[in-house]
C-alpha positions in Angstrom: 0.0 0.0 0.0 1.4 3.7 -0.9 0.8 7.1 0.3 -0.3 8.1 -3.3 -3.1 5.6 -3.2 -4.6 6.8 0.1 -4.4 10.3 -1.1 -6.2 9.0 -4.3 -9.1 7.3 -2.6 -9.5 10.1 0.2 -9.9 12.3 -2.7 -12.3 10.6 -4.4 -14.2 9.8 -1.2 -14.5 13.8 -1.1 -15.5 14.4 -4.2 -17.5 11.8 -4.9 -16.5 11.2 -8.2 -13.8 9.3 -10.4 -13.7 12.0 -13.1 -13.2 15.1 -11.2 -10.9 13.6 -8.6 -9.0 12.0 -12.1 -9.0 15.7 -13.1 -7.9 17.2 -9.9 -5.1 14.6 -9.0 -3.6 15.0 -13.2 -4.3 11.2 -13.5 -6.4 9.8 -16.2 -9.8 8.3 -15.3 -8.7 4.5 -16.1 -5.8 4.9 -14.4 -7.1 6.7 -11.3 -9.4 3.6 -11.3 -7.0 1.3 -11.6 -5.1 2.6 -8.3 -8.3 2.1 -6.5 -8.9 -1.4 -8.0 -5.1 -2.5 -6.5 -5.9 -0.7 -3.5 -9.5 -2.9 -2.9 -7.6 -6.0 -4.2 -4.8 -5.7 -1.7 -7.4 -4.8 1.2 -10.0 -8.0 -0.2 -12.8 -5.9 0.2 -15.1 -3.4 -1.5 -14.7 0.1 -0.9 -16.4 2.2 -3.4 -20.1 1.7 -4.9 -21.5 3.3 -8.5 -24.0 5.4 -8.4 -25.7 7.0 -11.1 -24.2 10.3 -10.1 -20.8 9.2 -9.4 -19.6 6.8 -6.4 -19.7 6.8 -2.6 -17.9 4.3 -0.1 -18.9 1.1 1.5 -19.2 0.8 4.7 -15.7 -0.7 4.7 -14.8 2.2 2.4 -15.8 4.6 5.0 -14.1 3.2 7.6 -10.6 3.1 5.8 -11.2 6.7 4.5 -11.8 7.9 8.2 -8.0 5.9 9.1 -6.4 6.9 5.6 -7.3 10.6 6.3 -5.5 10.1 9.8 -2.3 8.2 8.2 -2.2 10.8 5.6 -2.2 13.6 7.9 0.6 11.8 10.1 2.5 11.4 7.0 2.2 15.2 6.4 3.3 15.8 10.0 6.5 13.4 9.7 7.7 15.9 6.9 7.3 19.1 8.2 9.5 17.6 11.4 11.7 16.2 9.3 12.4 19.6 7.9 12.4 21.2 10.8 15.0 19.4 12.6 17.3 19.7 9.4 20.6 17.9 9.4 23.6 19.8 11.6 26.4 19.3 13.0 30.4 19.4 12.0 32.8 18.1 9.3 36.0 18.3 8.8 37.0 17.7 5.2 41.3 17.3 3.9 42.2 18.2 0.1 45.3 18.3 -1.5 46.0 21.8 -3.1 45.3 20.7 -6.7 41.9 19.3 -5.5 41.3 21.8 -4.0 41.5 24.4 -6.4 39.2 23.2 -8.1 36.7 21.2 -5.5 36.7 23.2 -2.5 34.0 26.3 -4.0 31.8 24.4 -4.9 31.7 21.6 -2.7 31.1 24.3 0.2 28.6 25.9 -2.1 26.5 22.2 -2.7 26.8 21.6 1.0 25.0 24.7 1.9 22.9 24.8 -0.4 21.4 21.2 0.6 22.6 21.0 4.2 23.1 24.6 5.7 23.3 24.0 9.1 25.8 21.8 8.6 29.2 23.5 9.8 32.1 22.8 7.4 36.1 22.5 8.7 38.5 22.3 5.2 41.9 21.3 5.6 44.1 21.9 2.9 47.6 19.8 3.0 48.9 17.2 1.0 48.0 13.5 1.0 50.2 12.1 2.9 49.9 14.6 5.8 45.7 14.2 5.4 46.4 10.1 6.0 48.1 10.9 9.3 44.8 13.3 10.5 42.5 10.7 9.3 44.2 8.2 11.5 44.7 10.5 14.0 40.8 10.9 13.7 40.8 14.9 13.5 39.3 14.8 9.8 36.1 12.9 9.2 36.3 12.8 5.0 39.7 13.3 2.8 40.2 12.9 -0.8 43.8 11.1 -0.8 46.1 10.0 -3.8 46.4 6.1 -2.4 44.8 3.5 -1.6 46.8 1.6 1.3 44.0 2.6 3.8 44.2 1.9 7.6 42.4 -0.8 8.9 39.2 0.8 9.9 38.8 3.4 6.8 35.9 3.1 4.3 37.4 3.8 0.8 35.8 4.7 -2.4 37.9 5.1 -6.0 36.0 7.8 -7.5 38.5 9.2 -10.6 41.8 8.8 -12.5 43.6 11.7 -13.2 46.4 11.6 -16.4 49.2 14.0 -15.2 50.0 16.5 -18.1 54.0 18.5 -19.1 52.7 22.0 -17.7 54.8 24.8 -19.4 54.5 28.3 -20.8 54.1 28.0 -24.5 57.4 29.8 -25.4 59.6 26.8 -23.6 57.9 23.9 -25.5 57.2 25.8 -29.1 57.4 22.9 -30.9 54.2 21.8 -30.5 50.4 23.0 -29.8 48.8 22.1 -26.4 47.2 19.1 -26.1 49.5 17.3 -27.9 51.0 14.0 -26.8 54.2 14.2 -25.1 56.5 11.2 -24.4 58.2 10.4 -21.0 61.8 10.6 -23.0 60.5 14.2 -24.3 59.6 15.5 -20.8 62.9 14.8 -19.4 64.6 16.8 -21.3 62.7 19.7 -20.1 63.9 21.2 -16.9 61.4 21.0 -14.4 60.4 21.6 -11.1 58.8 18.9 -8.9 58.0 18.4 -5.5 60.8 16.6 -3.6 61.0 12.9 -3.8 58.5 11.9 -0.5 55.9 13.8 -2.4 53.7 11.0 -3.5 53.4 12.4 -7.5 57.1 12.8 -7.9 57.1 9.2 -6.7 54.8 8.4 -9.3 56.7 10.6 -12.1 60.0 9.0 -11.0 59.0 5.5 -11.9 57.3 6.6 -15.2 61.4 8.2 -16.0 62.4 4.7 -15.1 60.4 2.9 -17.2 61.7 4.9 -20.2 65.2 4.4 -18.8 65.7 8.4 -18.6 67.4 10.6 -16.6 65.3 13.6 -16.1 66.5 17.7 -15.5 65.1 18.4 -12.2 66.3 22.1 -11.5 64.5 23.0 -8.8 62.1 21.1 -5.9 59.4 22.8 -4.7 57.1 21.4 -2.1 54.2 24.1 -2.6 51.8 24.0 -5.7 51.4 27.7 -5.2 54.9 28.6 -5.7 55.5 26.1 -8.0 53.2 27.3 -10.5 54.0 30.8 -10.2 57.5 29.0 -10.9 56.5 27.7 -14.1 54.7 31.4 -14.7 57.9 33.3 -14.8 60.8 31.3 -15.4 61.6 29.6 -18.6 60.7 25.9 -16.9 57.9 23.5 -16.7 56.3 20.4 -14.3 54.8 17.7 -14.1 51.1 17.8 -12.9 47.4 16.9 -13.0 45.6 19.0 -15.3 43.8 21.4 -12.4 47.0 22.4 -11.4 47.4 24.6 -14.2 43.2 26.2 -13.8 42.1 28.7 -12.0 44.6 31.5 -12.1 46.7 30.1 -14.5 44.5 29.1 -17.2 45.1 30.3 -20.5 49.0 31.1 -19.6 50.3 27.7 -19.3 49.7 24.9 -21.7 48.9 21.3 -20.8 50.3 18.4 -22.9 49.3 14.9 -21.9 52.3 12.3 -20.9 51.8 9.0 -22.8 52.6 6.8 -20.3 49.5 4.5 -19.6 50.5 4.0 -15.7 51.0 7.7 -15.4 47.6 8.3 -13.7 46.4 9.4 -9.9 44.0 8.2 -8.6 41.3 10.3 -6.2 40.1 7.8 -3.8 37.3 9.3 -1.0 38.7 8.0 2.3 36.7 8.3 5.6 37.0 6.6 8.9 34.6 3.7 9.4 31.2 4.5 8.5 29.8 3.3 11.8 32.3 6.2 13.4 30.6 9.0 10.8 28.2 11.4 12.0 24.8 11.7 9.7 26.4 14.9 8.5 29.7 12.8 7.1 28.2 10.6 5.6 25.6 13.3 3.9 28.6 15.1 2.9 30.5 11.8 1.4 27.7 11.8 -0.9 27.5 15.1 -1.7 31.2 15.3 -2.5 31.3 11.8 -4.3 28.2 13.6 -6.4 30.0 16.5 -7.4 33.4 14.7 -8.2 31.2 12.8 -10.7 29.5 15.9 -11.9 32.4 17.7 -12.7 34.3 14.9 -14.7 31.2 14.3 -16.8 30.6 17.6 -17.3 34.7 18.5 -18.7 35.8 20.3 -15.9 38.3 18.1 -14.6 41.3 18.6 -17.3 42.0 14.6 -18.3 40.2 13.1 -15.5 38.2 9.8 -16.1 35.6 8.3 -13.2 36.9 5.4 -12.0 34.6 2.3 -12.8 34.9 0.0 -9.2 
């Protein structure tokens, strides 16, 4: 039995007639009818009777309208509750800086839209620092680079990001953007990259490996602000996921894809357990999860794919 069946019959009961309630309710006749035949079949009784000026209920009928009108008006009660006690409390959320250059607006502006009295905490560090206040249990929600969780974390692999060669035009004229750059081709470039615990130089290292290259790392910067602004104004380039190089910076630097097919990072949504999250964690997971998806599909997230788990 459904709410939209009581409201039907009620309806009908009060007008006494199929047509106009049909009319009223923006059902057709047959199938307002037909709503009202499940409804008797499921109850095993009659609870409507023709008449030549329309219908009126049994005496069954008129006892189930009197309770359906009561349910209905419960169920009407239950909402208004519901959204007066709206969801609140606090989260605190960890991005890397590249994800959050791009995330962090307008995740904050999805979360309060939908859930404003839910008080936001954003931490902006890199992954590996995010792990430690995950396990230390002062975040509740981090979007992290890998996946070798601690025990009690709830994981979800949302998207693969292809890291790009991000330069100034002038330093790679040679080609237009977008085009295909191979590992061999990048390490002749000098770059600057983060220092080797950062976990993308790890991952740009063993891409120079597999090509059996030595790359020209002239400077190590552990700051994706003053690394870009690196690549800005002096003749060198990086290595990077492609929303390093928006905001501020699009349209000055030039993003060409590496064509390495294990040079990928991939954006996993880590939390503690879900039996440690608080309603309001696991109602931002999903909006953030949403959102992550949103933007992929929709081509803001330069070279990023969702990740099919």
């Amino acid at each position: 039995m459904e709410l939209r069946q009581l409201r039907y019959f009620v309806r009908v009961v009060e007008l006494g007639s199929m047509g106009r309630a049909a009319r009223e309710l923006g059902l057709v006749p047959s199938a307002l009818s037909q709503q009202i035949s499940r409804l008797e079949g499921e109850l095993a009784t009659r609870l409507l009777q023709r008449t030549a000026t329309g219908v009126i209920p049994t005496d069954a009928g008129l006892a189930f309208w009197r309770q359906a009108q009561m349910a209905l008006r419960h169920a009407d009660q239950a909402v208004v509750a519901a959204r007066e006690a709206r969801l609140s409390g606090a989260v605190s959320i960890g991005f890397a800086p590249s994800t959050a250059s791009l995330l962090a607006r307008p995740f904050i502006a999805a979360m309060q839209e939908r859930y404003p009295d839910v008080r936001l905490h954003l931490v902006e560090s890199l992954s590996g620092h995010l792990a430690g206040l995950l396990n230390a249990r002062l975040l509740d929600l981090a979007v992290l680079f890998q996946t070798d969780s601690g025990r009690h974390w709830s994981v979800l692999p949302l998207l693969d990001e292809k890291l790009f060669v991000v330069a100034r035009p002038d330093l790679v004229s040679d080609r237009q953007p977008r085009q295909p750059m191979t590992v061999a081709e990048a390490a002749r470039l000098p770059l600057a990259m983060p220092s080797k615990t950062h976990g993308l130089r790890i991952l740009v290292d063993a891409a120079f490996d597999r090509a059996g290259v030595e790359p020209d790392i002239a400077l190590e910067i552990d700051g994706l602000t003053t690394l870009m602004n690196t690549v800005i104004d002096a003749p060198i380039a990086t290595i990077q996921p492609g929303v390093a190089a928006g905001g501020m910076h699009e349209g000055r630097l030039c993003l060409y894809p590496l064509d390495d097919p294990y040079l990928f990072r991939r954006n996993v949504v880590t939390s503690v357990s879900d039996d440690e999250l608080s309603p309001a964690a696991l109602a931002a997971r999903v909006v953030l999860a949403d959102l992550m998806r949103t933007l992929v599909r929709d081509g803001h997230w330069p070279g990023a794919t969702i990740h099919e788990s």
